[in-house]
C-alpha positions in Angstrom: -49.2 -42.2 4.3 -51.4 -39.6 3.9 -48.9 -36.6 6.1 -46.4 -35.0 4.1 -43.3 -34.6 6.4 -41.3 -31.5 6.3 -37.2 -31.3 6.8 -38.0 -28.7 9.4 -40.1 -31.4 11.7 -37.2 -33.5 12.5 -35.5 -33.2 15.8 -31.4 -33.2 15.9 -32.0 -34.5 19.6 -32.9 -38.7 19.1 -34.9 -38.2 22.7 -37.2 -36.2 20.9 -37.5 -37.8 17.7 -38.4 -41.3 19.8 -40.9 -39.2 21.2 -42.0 -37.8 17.7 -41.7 -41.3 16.1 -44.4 -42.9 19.1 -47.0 -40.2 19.0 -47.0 -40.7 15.0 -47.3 -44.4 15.5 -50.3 -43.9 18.3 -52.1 -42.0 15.8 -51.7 -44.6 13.4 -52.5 -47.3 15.3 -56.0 -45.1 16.4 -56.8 -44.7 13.0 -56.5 -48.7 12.5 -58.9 -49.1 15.3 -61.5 -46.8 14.1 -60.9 -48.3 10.8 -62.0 -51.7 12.3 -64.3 -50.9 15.0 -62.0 -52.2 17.4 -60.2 -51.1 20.8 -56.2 -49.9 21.5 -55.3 -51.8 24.0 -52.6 -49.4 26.6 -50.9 -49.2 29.5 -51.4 -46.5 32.0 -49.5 -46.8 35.3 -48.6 -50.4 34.5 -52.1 -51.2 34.0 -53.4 -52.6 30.8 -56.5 -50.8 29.8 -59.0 -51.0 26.9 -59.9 -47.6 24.8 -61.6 -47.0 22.1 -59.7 -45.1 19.7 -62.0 -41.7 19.7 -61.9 -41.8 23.5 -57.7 -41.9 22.9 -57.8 -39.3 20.4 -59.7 -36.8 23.0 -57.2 -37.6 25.6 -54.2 -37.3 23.3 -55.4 -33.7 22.3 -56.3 -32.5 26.4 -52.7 -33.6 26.7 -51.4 -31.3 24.2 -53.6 -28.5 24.9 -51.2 -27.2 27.7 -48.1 -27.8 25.4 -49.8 -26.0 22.7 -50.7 -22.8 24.6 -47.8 -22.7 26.6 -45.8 -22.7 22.8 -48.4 -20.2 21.8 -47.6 -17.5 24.2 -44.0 -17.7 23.8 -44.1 -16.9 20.1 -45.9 -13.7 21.1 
């Protein structure tokens, strides 16, 4: 593992650390793929569906965009 992980990241709530816990694993598992020049296989809206892992990566980060500046603007 390559990520150091702080005492300060982990969540007292167990909701959030599932949630913590399965975008850390996505990662990995994207990493793996573009390590092996292969596709994720995931399911969207009870669909499977075949991405490639850079293609996951970009949607990953326009779905934390909004997070991101909405936590931004509260710490002003």
């Amino acid at each position: 593992m390559s990520a150091v992980v702080n005492p300060s990241d982990f969540s007292p709530d167990p909701a959030e650390a599932a949630l913590a816990a399965l975008a850390r694993a996505g990662l990995r598992a994207a990493e793996d793929a573009k390590r092996t020049n292969t596709q994720m296989v995931l399911a969207e809206n009870g669909q499977v569906v075949h991405v490639s892992p850079q293609e996951y990566l970009r949607l990953r980060a326009e779905q934390n965009l909004p997070q991101i500046a909405k936590e931004g603007t509260r710490a002003m």
